[in-house]
Steps between C-alpha positions, in 0.01 A plus 500: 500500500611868525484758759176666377297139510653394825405798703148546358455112585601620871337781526183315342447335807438786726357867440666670218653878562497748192935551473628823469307673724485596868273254744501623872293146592708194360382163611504459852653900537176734573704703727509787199847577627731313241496581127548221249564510148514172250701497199455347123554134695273582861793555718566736733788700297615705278528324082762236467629687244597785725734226619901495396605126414697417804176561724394207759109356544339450797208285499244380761158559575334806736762472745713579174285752343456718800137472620468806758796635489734774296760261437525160454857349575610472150464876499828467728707398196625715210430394095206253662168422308283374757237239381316408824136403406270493808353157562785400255643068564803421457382346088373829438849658632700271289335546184467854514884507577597262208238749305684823608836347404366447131475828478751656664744258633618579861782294695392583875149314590406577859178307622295508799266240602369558809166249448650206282270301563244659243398280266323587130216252455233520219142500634228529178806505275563828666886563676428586861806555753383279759550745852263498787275769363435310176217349415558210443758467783245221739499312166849475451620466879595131523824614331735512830773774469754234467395367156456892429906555562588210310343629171632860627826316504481358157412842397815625638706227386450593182536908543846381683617323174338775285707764631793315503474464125443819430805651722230674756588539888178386667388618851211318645296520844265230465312350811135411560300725711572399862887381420525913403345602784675282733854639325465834463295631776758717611462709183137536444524847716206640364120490319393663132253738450248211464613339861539142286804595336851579654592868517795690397773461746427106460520522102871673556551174721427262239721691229793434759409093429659560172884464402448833258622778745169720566539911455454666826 
Protein backbone atom coordinates (compact mmCIF):
# COMPACT_ATOMS: atom_id res chain seq x y z
CA UNK A 1 0.00 0.00 0.00
CA UNK A 2 1.11 3.68 0.25
CA UNK A 3 0.95 6.26 2.84
CA UNK A 4 -2.29 7.92 1.61
CA UNK A 5 -4.32 4.31 1.71
CA UNK A 6 -2.79 3.25 4.96
CA UNK A 7 -3.74 6.23 6.99
CA UNK A 8 -7.26 6.69 5.57
CA UNK A 9 -7.71 2.81 6.42
CA UNK A 10 -6.70 4.01 10.13
CA UNK A 11 -8.33 6.82 10.39
CA UNK A 12 -11.50 4.97 8.81
CA UNK A 13 -12.03 3.32 11.88
CA UNK A 14 -12.65 6.18 14.14
CA UNK A 15 -14.08 9.85 13.54
CA UNK A 16 -12.42 11.55 10.72
CA UNK A 17 -10.89 15.33 11.34
CA UNK A 18 -10.92 17.81 8.26
CA UNK A 19 -6.57 18.32 7.99
CA UNK A 20 -5.29 21.55 7.68
CA UNK A 21 -7.22 23.28 9.92
CA UNK A 22 -7.37 24.24 13.60
CA UNK A 23 -9.64 21.78 16.04
CA UNK A 24 -9.63 23.01 19.76
CA UNK A 25 -11.70 19.47 20.68
CA UNK A 26 -9.62 16.41 19.28
CA UNK A 27 -10.80 13.04 20.39
CA UNK A 28 -10.76 12.63 23.91
CA UNK A 29 -9.23 16.63 24.28
CA UNK A 30 -12.47 18.97 25.01
CA UNK A 31 -10.43 21.00 27.28
CA UNK A 32 -10.34 23.87 24.27
CA UNK A 33 -6.87 24.64 25.54
CA UNK A 34 -4.56 22.77 22.95
CA UNK A 35 -4.60 23.58 19.22
CA UNK A 36 -4.12 20.79 16.71
CA UNK A 37 -3.48 20.89 13.19
CA UNK A 38 -3.34 17.61 10.69
CA UNK A 39 -1.33 17.58 7.68
CA UNK A 40 -1.78 16.05 3.91
CA UNK A 41 -1.24 12.39 5.86
CA UNK A 42 -3.51 13.21 9.47
CA UNK A 43 -0.58 13.76 11.65
CA UNK A 44 0.08 16.12 13.98
CA UNK A 45 2.96 18.12 11.95
CA UNK A 46 4.11 20.17 9.73
CA UNK A 47 4.39 18.41 5.55
CA UNK A 48 7.01 15.77 5.22
CA UNK A 49 8.30 17.64 2.66
CA UNK A 50 9.27 20.49 4.91
CA UNK A 51 11.61 17.75 6.10
CA UNK A 52 15.62 17.70 5.06
CA UNK A 53 16.67 13.96 4.20
CA UNK A 54 18.64 13.13 7.24
CA UNK A 55 15.40 13.74 9.48
CA UNK A 56 14.34 10.81 12.07
CA UNK A 57 10.43 9.37 12.51
CA UNK A 58 8.82 8.87 15.48
CA UNK A 59 5.90 6.72 15.47
CA UNK A 60 3.34 5.52 18.08
CA UNK A 61 -0.08 6.11 18.83
CA UNK A 62 -1.74 9.17 21.19
CA UNK A 63 0.88 8.89 23.64
CA UNK A 64 3.01 9.68 20.38
CA UNK A 65 0.86 12.20 18.81
CA UNK A 66 0.42 14.38 21.81
CA UNK A 67 -3.21 14.10 23.01
CA UNK A 68 -3.53 17.16 25.59
CA UNK A 69 -0.57 18.51 25.48
CA UNK A 70 1.77 21.25 23.44
CA UNK A 71 4.37 18.86 22.81
CA UNK A 72 4.62 15.46 22.35
CA UNK A 73 8.19 13.95 23.10
CA UNK A 74 9.29 13.67 19.60
CA UNK A 75 8.93 17.43 19.59
CA UNK A 76 12.21 17.10 21.87
CA UNK A 77 14.28 16.08 18.83
CA UNK A 78 15.53 18.23 15.93
CA UNK A 79 14.83 17.17 11.88
CA UNK A 80 11.89 14.70 13.50
CA UNK A 81 8.57 13.92 11.58
CA UNK A 82 6.40 12.66 14.15
CA UNK A 83 3.77 10.05 12.96
CA UNK A 84 1.93 9.13 16.20
CA UNK A 85 -1.71 8.16 15.26
CA UNK A 86 -4.01 8.09 18.34
CA UNK A 87 -5.48 4.66 18.96
CA UNK A 88 -2.63 3.66 16.51
CA UNK A 89 -1.20 -0.66 17.15
CA UNK A 90 1.83 -1.45 16.72
CA UNK A 91 0.65 -2.99 12.60
CA UNK A 92 -0.62 0.30 11.98
CA UNK A 93 2.87 1.88 13.30
CA UNK A 94 4.87 -0.41 11.19
CA UNK A 95 3.22 0.05 8.03
CA UNK A 96 2.89 3.59 8.17
CA UNK A 97 6.73 3.66 8.94
CA UNK A 98 7.70 1.28 6.02
CA UNK A 99 5.08 3.77 4.07
CA UNK A 100 6.92 7.00 5.15
CA UNK A 101 10.28 5.47 4.19
CA UNK A 102 8.94 4.94 0.50
CA UNK A 103 8.69 8.22 0.28
CA UNK A 104 11.20 9.78 1.92
CA UNK A 105 13.64 7.36 3.25
CA UNK A 106 14.82 8.15 6.86
CA UNK A 107 17.64 6.09 8.81
CA UNK A 108 16.56 6.92 12.56
CA UNK A 109 13.05 5.06 13.46
CA UNK A 110 12.11 5.83 17.05
CA UNK A 111 8.89 3.90 18.27
CA UNK A 112 6.84 3.98 21.26
CA UNK A 113 4.50 1.38 22.28
CA UNK A 114 3.19 1.96 25.37
CA UNK A 115 -0.15 -0.55 24.85
CA UNK A 116 1.35 -3.49 22.67
CA UNK A 117 -0.95 -5.48 23.30
CA UNK A 118 -3.51 -3.89 20.73
CA UNK A 119 -4.53 -6.09 18.39
CA UNK A 120 -6.30 -5.22 14.69
CA UNK A 121 -9.14 -7.70 14.24
CA UNK A 122 -11.81 -7.50 11.43
CA UNK A 123 -15.39 -7.50 12.77
CA UNK A 124 -18.11 -7.21 9.55
CA UNK A 125 -15.05 -7.16 7.30
CA UNK A 126 -14.42 -3.88 8.96
CA UNK A 127 -10.56 -3.25 10.72
CA UNK A 128 -11.28 -2.39 14.33
CA UNK A 129 -8.22 -1.84 16.86
CA UNK A 130 -9.39 -4.05 19.45
CA UNK A 131 -8.89 -1.60 22.97
CA UNK A 132 -11.26 -1.62 25.84
CA UNK A 133 -13.51 1.07 24.47
CA UNK A 134 -14.16 -0.83 21.23
CA UNK A 135 -16.99 -2.34 20.38
CA UNK A 136 -16.41 -5.24 19.81
CA UNK A 137 -13.83 -5.57 22.64
CA UNK A 138 -16.38 -8.36 25.03
CA UNK A 139 -16.39 -10.24 21.69
CA UNK A 140 -12.90 -10.49 21.20
CA UNK A 141 -11.70 -10.83 24.99
CA UNK A 142 -10.75 -14.52 25.22
CA UNK A 143 -7.51 -13.38 23.53
CA UNK A 144 -5.16 -13.26 26.83
CA UNK A 145 -2.43 -10.52 26.52
CA UNK A 146 0.11 -13.18 26.19
CA UNK A 147 -0.94 -14.51 22.75
CA UNK A 148 -1.38 -10.59 22.04
CA UNK A 149 2.68 -10.04 22.66
CA UNK A 150 3.56 -12.94 20.76
CA UNK A 151 1.99 -11.65 17.47
CA UNK A 152 3.31 -8.05 18.74
CA UNK A 153 6.57 -9.89 18.78
CA UNK A 154 6.38 -11.31 15.35
CA UNK A 155 5.50 -7.89 14.32
CA UNK A 156 8.65 -6.64 15.70
CA UNK A 157 10.71 -9.37 14.56
CA UNK A 158 10.21 -8.44 11.38
CA UNK A 159 10.57 -4.36 11.81
CA UNK A 160 14.03 -5.55 13.64
CA UNK A 161 15.20 -7.32 10.38
CA UNK A 162 13.58 -4.57 8.23
CA UNK A 163 15.65 -1.93 9.54
CA UNK A 164 18.58 -3.78 9.57
CA UNK A 165 18.32 -4.14 5.82
CA UNK A 166 17.75 -0.95 5.12
CA UNK A 167 20.80 0.56 7.34
CA UNK A 168 18.10 2.30 9.90
CA UNK A 169 18.98 2.69 13.78
CA UNK A 170 15.76 1.55 15.45
CA UNK A 171 14.64 2.73 18.96
CA UNK A 172 11.75 0.91 20.41
CA UNK A 173 9.71 1.11 23.85
CA UNK A 174 7.36 -1.59 23.50
CA UNK A 175 5.48 -3.09 26.61
CA UNK A 176 1.83 -3.98 27.21
CA UNK A 177 -0.17 -1.73 29.32
CA UNK A 178 0.55 -2.74 32.94
CA UNK A 179 4.42 -3.93 32.14
CA UNK A 180 4.67 0.20 31.17
CA UNK A 181 3.12 1.22 34.01
CA UNK A 182 4.87 -0.96 36.34
CA UNK A 183 8.41 0.43 34.59
CA UNK A 184 8.06 3.77 34.22
CA UNK A 185 6.01 5.08 36.98
CA UNK A 186 8.59 7.25 38.09
CA UNK A 187 8.21 9.34 34.92
CA UNK A 188 4.58 9.70 34.36
CA UNK A 189 4.82 13.17 36.52
CA UNK A 190 1.88 14.57 35.16
CA UNK A 191 -1.92 14.47 33.35
CA UNK A 192 -2.99 16.10 29.67
CA UNK A 193 -5.46 18.48 29.17
CA UNK A 194 -7.98 15.59 28.81
CA UNK A 195 -6.85 13.98 32.42
CA UNK A 196 -6.46 10.40 30.28
CA UNK A 197 -3.42 11.35 28.64
CA UNK A 198 0.09 12.14 30.18
CA UNK A 199 1.01 15.82 30.35
CA UNK A 200 3.96 17.72 29.32
CA UNK A 201 6.69 17.33 31.78
CA UNK A 202 5.96 13.39 31.38
CA UNK A 203 6.16 13.61 27.40
CA UNK A 204 9.87 15.34 27.96
CA UNK A 205 10.38 12.08 30.17
CA UNK A 206 9.65 9.70 27.56
CA UNK A 207 11.86 11.61 24.85
CA UNK A 208 14.79 10.95 27.44
CA UNK A 209 13.88 6.88 26.73
CA UNK A 210 15.47 7.48 23.45
CA UNK A 211 19.31 7.12 22.47
CA UNK A 212 18.79 10.45 20.05
CA UNK A 213 20.01 13.23 22.50
CA UNK A 214 16.70 15.43 23.16
CA UNK A 215 17.09 19.54 22.71
CA UNK A 216 16.63 21.20 25.97
Amino acid sequence: MNIETTMNNIVSRATMYERHTVHKILFTDVSNTIEYVLNSYWHREQELSNFDSNYSLAVGCSHTFGIGVNKPWPSYFTNTYNAGIPGATIYDMIDVAIDIYDIKPFKNLMMFVPHGERMIVYDNKKQVALMPYSDVYEAYKNIDINTKMYYNKRSTEFLKLWCKSNNISLSMINMNSIEFLKTYKKLIVDKAADSLHYGENTHKNFAGLFYAKPQD
